[in-house]
C-alpha positions in Angstrom: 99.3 105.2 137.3 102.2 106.9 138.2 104.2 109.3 135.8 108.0 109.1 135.3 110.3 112.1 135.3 111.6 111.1 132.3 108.7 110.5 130.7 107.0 114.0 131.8 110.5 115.4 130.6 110.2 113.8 127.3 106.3 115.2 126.7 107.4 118.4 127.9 110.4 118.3 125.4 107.9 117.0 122.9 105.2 119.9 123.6 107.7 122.5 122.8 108.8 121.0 119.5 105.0 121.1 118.8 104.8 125.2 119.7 108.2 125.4 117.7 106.5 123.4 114.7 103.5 125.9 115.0 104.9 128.7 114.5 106.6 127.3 111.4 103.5 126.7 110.2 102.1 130.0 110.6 105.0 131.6 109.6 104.8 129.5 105.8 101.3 130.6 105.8 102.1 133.9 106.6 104.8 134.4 103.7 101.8 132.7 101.3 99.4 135.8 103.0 101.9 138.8 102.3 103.1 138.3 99.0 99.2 137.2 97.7 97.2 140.2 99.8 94.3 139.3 99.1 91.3 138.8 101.9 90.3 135.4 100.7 93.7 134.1 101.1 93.7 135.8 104.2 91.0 134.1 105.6 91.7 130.6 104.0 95.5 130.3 105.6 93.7 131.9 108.7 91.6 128.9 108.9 94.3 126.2 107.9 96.4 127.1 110.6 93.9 127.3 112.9 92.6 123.5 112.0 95.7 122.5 111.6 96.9 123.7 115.3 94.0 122.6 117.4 94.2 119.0 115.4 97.7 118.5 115.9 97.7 120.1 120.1 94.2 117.8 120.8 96.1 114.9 119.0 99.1 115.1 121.0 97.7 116.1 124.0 95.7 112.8 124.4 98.1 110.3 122.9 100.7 111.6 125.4 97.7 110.7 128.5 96.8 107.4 126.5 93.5 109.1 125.9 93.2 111.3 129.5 93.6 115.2 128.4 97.3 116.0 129.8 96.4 120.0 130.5 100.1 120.9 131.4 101.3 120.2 127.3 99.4 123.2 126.4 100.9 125.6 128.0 104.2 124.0 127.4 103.6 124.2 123.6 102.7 127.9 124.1 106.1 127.9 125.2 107.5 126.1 122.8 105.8 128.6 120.3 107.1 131.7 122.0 110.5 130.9 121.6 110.2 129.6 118.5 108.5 133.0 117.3 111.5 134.8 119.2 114.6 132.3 117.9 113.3 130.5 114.7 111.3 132.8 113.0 113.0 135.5 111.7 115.3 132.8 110.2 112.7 131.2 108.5 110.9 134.2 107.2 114.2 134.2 104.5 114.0 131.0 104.0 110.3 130.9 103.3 110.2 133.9 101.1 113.3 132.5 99.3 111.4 129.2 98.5 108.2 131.3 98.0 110.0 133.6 95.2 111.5 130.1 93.5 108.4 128.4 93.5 106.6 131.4 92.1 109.4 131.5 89.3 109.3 127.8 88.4 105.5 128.3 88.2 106.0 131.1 85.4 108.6 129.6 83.5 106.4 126.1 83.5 103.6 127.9 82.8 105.1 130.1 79.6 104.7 127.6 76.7 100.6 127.5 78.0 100.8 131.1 77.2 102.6 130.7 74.1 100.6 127.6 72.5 97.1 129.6 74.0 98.4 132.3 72.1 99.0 130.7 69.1 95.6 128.7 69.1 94.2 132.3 69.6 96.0 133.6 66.9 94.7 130.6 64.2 91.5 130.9 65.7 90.8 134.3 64.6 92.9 133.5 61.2 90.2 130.8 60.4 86.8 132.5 61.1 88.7 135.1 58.9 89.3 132.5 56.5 86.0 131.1 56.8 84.0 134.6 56.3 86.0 135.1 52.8 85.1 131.4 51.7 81.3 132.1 52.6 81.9 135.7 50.2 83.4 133.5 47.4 80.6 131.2 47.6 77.8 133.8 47.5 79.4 135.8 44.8 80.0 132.1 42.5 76.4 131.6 43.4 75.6 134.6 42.1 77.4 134.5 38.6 75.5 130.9 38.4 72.3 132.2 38.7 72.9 135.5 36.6 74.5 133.1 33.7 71.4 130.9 34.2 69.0 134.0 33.9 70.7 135.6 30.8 70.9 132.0 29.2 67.4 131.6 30.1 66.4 135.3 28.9 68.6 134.9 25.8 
């Protein structure tokens, strides 16, 4: 089987769009990391990326051989991802913390009338088991008077 130059230029151009697209990756992952610093969320995008990544380079890297492992794509997407990390990502880091801050925004403005209405079913909550503990004291007392009228009449 014999392996075109354009062919091996087009995987090679291919491999470094992978890198570059890896480094995006981490990079949204990152800006979910910092602004929740947390370790679980740590280790969860940790391990997304990391699935993610050797998925997406095993993938490629045998659909570009028709199933034979092609071993020069990896470092070629290692390349891909250095330059990317050098070029692209301080760009992106704006971008995604601009995007994180709207969608964390949007999120608290949808999420406002929850409060409110939870707030308000709190509020008649406690209202009515108020409500209810009065009617139970009106009860006993009337139960009360009915017996004490029905003792005296009884007495008298």
């Amino acid at each position: 089987m014999e392996l075109y130059i354009r062919l091996q230029v087009q995987t090679i151009a291919a491999a470094l769009a992978l890198g570059a697209a890896a480094v995006l990756v981490y990079e949204l992952l990152r800006t979910v990391r910092l602004n929740r610093r947390r370790r679980w969320v740590t280790h969860l995008t940790d391990g997304v990326y990391v699935l993610v990544t050797f998925w997406a380079l095993l993938r490629f890297t045998l659909s570009i051989g028709q199933g034979e492992l092609r071993l020069y794509v990896l470092p070629c997407a290692a390349l891909g991802a250095l330059l990317s990390r050098q070029l692209l990502a301080p760009f992106f880091r704006g971008v995604w913390q601009f995007w994180w801050g709207a969608a964390a925004q949007t999120g608290r403005w949808l999420c406002r009338p929850v409060i409110l209405f939870l707030h308000f079913c709190k509020k008649v909550l406690v209202l009515t088991q108020k409500n209810i503990a009065f009617l139970k004291k009106i009860g006993k007392i009337k139960l009360y008077k009915k017996k004490n009228a029905a003792k005296e009449a009884k007495d008298a």
